[in-house]
C-alpha positions in Angstrom: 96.9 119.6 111.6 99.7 121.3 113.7 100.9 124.7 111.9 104.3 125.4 112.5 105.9 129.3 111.5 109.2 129.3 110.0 111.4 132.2 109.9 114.5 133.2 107.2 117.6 133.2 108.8 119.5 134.2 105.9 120.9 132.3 102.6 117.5 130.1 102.7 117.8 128.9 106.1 114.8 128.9 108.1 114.1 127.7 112.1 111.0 127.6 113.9 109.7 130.3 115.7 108.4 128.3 118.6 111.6 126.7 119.1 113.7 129.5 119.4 114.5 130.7 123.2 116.9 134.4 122.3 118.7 136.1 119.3 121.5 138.0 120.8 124.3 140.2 119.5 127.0 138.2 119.0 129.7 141.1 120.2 129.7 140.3 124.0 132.2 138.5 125.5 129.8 136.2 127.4 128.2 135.2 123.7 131.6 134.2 122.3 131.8 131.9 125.1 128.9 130.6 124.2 129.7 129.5 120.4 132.6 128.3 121.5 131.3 126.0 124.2 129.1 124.9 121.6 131.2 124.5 119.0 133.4 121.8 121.4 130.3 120.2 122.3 129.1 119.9 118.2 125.9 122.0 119.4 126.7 124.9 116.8 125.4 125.3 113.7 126.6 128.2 111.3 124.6 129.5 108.6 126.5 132.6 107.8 127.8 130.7 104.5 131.3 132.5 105.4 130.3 136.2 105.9 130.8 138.0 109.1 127.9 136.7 111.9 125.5 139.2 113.0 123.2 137.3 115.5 122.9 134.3 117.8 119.9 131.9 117.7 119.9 130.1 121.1 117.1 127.4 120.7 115.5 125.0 122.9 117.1 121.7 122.0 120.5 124.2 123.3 121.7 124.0 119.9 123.6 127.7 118.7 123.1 128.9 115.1 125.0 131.6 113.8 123.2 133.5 111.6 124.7 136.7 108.9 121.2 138.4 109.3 120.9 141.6 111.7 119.2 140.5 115.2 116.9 143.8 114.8 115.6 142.4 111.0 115.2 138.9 112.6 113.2 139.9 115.7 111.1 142.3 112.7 110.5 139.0 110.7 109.7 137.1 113.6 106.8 139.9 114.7 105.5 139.6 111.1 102.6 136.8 110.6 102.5 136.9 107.3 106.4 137.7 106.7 107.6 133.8 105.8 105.8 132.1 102.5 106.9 128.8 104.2 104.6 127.2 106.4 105.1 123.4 108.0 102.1 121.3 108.3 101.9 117.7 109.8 
């Protein structure tokens, strides 16, 4: 039985931990390239539900997420074992 960690992402949207590769700030210039390079290539996925995006999930299948939660409070959730009451198992 493999146990896979989920974390919130905001508006009850969750990713794997061992699947993400970065959360970044999304202010840089070199970061709005990147959503829009993924946006033309349909690798960006937006879970802001419309408000104002506050971080960048990169993850390892190169897909973007945008995300309206704080990059600090994500990489706090993502340090947290026991942070996430949802818990994958296969």
């Amino acid at each position: 039985m493999i146990n896979e960690r989920l974390i919130n992402i905001g508006f009850g949207n969750y990713v794997l931990v061992k699947r993400l590769i970065a959360v970044v700030n999304p202010a840089s210039s070199p970061m709005k390239r990147l959503r829009e390079d993924a946006r033309a290539e349909a690798r960006l996925v937006d879970a802001t539900q419309g408000r104002k995006t506050r971080s960048i999930l990169i993850m390892d299948s190169n897909h973007v997420i945008l995300s309206a939660v704080q990059t600090e409070t994500i990489r706090v959730r993502i340090g947290q074992e026991g942070e996430t009451p949802c818990d994958v198992k296969d």
